[in-house]
C-alpha positions in Angstrom: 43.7 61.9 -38.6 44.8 65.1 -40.0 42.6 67.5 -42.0 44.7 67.2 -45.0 44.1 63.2 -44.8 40.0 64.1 -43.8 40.2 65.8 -47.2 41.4 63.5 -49.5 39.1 60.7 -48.3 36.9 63.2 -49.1 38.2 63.5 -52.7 38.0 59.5 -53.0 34.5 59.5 -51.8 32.7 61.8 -53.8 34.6 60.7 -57.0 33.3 57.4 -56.7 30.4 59.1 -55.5 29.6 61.7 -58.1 26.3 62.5 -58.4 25.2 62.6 -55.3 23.7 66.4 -55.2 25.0 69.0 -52.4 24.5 72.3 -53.9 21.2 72.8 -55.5 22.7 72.9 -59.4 20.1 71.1 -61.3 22.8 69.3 -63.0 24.3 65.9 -63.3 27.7 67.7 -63.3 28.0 67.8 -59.6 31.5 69.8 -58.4 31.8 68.3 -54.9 35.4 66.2 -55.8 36.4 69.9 -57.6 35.5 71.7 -54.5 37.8 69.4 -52.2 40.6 69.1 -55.0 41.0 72.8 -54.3 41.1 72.8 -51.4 43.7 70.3 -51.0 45.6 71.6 -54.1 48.5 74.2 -51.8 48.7 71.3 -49.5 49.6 67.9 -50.8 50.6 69.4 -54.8 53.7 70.3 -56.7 54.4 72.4 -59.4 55.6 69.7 -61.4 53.7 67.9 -63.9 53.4 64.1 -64.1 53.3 63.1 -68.1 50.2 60.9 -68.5 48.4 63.8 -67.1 49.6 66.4 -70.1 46.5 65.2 -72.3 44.5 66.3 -69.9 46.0 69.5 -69.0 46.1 70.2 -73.2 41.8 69.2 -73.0 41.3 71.5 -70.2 43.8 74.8 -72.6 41.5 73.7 -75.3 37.8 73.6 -73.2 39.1 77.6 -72.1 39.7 78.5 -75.5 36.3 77.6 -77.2 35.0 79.7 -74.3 36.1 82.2 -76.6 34.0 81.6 -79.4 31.6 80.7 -77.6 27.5 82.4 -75.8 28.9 83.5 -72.1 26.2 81.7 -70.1 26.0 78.9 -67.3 25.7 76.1 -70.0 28.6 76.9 -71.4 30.7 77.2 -68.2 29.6 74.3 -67.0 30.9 72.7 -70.0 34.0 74.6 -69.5 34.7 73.4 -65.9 33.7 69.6 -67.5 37.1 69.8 -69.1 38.9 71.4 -66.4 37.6 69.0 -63.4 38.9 66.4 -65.7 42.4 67.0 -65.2 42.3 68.9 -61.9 41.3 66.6 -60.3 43.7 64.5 -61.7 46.0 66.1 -61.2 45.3 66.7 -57.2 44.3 62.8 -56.8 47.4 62.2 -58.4 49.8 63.6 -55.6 46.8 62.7 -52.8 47.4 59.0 -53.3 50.8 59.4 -53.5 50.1 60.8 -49.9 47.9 57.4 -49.2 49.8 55.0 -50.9 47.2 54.6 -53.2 43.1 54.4 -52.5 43.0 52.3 -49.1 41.3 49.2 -49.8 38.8 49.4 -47.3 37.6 52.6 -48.0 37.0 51.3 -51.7 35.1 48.5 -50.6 33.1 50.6 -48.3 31.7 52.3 -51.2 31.1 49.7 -53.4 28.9 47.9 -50.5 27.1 51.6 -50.2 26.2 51.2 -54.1 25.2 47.7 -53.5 23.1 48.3 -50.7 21.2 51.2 -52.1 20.7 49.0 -55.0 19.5 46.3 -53.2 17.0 48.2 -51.5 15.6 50.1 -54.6 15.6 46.7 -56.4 13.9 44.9 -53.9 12.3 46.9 -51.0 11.7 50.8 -51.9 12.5 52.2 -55.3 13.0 55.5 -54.2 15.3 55.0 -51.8 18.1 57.7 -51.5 16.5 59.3 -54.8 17.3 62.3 -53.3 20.4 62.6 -53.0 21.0 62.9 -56.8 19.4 65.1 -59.2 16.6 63.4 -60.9 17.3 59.8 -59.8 14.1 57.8 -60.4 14.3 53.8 -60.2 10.6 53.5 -60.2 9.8 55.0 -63.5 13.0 53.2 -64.8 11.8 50.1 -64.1 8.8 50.0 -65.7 9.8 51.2 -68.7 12.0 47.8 -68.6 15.2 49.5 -67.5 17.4 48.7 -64.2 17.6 50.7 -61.5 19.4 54.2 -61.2 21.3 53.2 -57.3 23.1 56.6 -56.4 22.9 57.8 -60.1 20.9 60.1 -62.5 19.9 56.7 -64.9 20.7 53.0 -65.1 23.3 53.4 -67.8 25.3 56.3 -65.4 25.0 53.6 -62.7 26.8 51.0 -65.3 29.2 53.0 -66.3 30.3 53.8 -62.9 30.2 50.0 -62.1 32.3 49.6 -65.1 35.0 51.9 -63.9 34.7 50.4 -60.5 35.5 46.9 -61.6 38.4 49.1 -63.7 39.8 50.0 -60.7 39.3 46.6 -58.7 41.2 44.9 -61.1 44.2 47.5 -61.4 45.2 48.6 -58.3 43.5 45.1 -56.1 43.5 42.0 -57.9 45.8 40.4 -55.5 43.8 41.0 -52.4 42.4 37.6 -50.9 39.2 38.6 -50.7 38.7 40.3 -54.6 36.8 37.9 -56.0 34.3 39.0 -54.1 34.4 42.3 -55.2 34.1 41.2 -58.5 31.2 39.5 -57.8 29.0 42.4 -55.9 30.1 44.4 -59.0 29.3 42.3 -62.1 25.7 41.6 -60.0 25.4 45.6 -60.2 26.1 46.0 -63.5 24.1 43.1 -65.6 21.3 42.7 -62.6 20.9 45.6 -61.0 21.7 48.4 -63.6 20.9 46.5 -66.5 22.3 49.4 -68.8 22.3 47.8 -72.7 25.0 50.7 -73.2 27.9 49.3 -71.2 26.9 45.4 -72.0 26.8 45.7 -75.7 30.4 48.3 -74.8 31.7 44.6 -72.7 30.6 42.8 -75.9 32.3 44.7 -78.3 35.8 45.1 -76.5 35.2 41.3 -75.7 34.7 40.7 -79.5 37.9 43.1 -80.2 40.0 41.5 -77.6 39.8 38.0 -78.8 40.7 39.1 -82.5 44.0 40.5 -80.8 44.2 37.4 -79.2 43.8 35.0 -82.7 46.2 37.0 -84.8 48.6 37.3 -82.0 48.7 33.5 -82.0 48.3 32.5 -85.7 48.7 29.1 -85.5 45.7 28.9 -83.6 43.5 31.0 -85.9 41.7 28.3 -87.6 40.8 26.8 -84.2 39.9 29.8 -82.4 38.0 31.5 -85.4 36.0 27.7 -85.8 35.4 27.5 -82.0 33.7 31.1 -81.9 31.1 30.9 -84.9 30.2 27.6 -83.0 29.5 29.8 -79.9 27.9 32.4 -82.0 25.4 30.1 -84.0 24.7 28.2 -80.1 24.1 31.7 -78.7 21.8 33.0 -82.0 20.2 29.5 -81.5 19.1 30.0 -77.8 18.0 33.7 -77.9 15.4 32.6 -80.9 14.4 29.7 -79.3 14.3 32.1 -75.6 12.8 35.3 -77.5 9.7 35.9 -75.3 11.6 35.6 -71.8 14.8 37.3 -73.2 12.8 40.5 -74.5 11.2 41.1 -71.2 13.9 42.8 -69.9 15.9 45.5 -72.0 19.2 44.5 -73.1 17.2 41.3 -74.6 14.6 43.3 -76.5 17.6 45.8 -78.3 19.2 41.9 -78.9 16.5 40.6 -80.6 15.9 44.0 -82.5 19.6 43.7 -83.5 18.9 40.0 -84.8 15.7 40.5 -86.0 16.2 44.0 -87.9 19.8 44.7 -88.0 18.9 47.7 -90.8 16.2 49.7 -88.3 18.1 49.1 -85.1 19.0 52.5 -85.1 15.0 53.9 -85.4 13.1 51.0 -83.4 14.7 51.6 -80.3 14.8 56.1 -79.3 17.2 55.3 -76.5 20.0 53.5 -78.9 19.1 56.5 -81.4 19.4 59.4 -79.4 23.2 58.0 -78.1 24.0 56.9 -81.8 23.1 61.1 -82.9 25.5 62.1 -79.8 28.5 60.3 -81.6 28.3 60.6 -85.1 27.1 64.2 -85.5 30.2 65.5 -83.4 32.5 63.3 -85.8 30.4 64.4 -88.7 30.6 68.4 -87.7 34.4 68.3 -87.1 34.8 66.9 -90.4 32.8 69.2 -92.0 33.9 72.0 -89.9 37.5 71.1 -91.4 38.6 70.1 -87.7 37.5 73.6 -86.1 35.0 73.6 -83.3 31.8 75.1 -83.2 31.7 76.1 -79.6 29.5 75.2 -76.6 25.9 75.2 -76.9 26.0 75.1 -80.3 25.0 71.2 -81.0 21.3 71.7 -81.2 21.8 74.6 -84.0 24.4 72.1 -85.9 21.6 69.5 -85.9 18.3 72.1 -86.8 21.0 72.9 -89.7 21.6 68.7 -91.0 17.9 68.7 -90.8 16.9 71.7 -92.7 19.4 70.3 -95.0 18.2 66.4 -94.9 14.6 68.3 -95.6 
């Protein structure tokens, strides 16, 4: 095997592998796929430009500018070099797998068994197993605060979200391989048993819920039907999470549920997790708004919210 190719299984690995902490940053950020993309960028890259990549070549002109406007420190070029890992290594992976013929098969289920096992092991045997290999990785503490575990990530809904992406990529580039379903399987066990993140479930429900409205206007005949068929479901499924409450809320996802059912209005204050990530997305869309469109620069999110306070006080 030649270096180049040592390289860019390299690449593959630690970006399915991203947390897992080499150099002692501190951060969740962890550069290890940037390191090896440039490396391998004069090798296996052309100066050509493929176009579902120019979004992210536009982010990363953007993410230098704000440096700009912006306090020079390590937060904020860490943010910077957020934006530009985004499409550089893109862009390198990009002409790598073209190298490959795509991301070998094995290899990919190689590291969805090394997530599995970890997580196996933390759920079942050792909870701190391989904690330190990622920054502050702690499935204990997790779990008894009625969370999943945190596998080869920072927190449970990290390790979701990569599981996510995984099953993504499963179904893209491998649904025809004989042995998939499989796949499937160690995946969806990882991301409703073992991660248990309420973030990327209530995400599957709500693209689920958006996907089947595509699906009943697209076929209007069978509105009526379809539209009839799911408010059966939905009363059914109301129905056994009441008459279930005490066994569903001892896990997590079931206690935001029956928040959600119980006291739709204070969903957003009962539960600190679901308000802290609810903050993160509408007080970016509120400040652009009334920032007319212009950024404020990096850093500057926990001044923009002592400000809406001050102002809410």
């Amino acid at each position: 095997m030649s270096l180049t190719i040592t390289f860019i299984y390299l690449l593959i690995i630690f970006s399915m592998l991203p947390y897992i902490e080499i150099l002692p940053l501190g951060t969740d950020s962890q550069p290890n796929a940037l390191l090896i993309a440039l490396f391998l960028f004069p090798f296996c890259c052309k100066w050509k430009m493929n176009r579902n990549l120019i979004g992210l070549l536009l982010l990363a002109l953007m993410g230098f500018l704000l440096l700009f406007i912006s306090p020079l420190n390590f937060n904020s070029i860490r943010s910077f070099m957020n934006y530009f890992t985004l499409f550089f290594v893109a862009y390198v992976t990009f002409f790598a797998l073209q190298r490959m013929g795509g991301i070998p098969y094995k290899l990919f289920k190689g590291i969805i068994y090394t997530w599995f096992i970890v997580g196996t092991i933390q759920l079942l045997i050792y909870p701190d197993f391989m904690s330190f290999l990622t920054p502050r990785g702690d499935s204990e503490l997790t779990m008894k605060s009625g969370r999943g575990i945190v596998c080869l990530a920072p927190e449970p809904t990290f390790y979701g979200l990569t599981c996510l992406i995984f099953g993504i990529i499963a179904y893209l580039n491998f649904r025809k391989m004989p042995d998939i379903k499989k796949i499937y399987a160690i995946i969806a066990i990882q991301l409703f048993i073992y991660s248990r993140s309420s973030l990327v479930i209530f995400l599957l429900m709500a693209t689920g819920g958006f996907y089947l409205l595509l699906v009943i206007f697209s076929k209007k005949k069978y509105f009526l039907r379809v539209l009839v068929g799911c408010m059966i479901v939905g009363m059914i499924g109301i129905g056994l999470i009441n008459h279930y409450s005490e066994n569903i809320s001892s896990n997590r996802f079931g206690m935001l549920l029956l928040i959600l059912l119980e006291n739709p209005e204070n969903f957003l204050i009962l539960d600190a997790s679901v308000n802290e990530r609810f903050i993160h997305v509408f007080f970016p869309l509120y400040g652009f708004v009334e920032h007319l469109g212009l950024p404020h620069g990096y850093g500057m999110f926990p001044d923009f919210m002592e400000r809406c306070m001050n102002a809410e006080g």
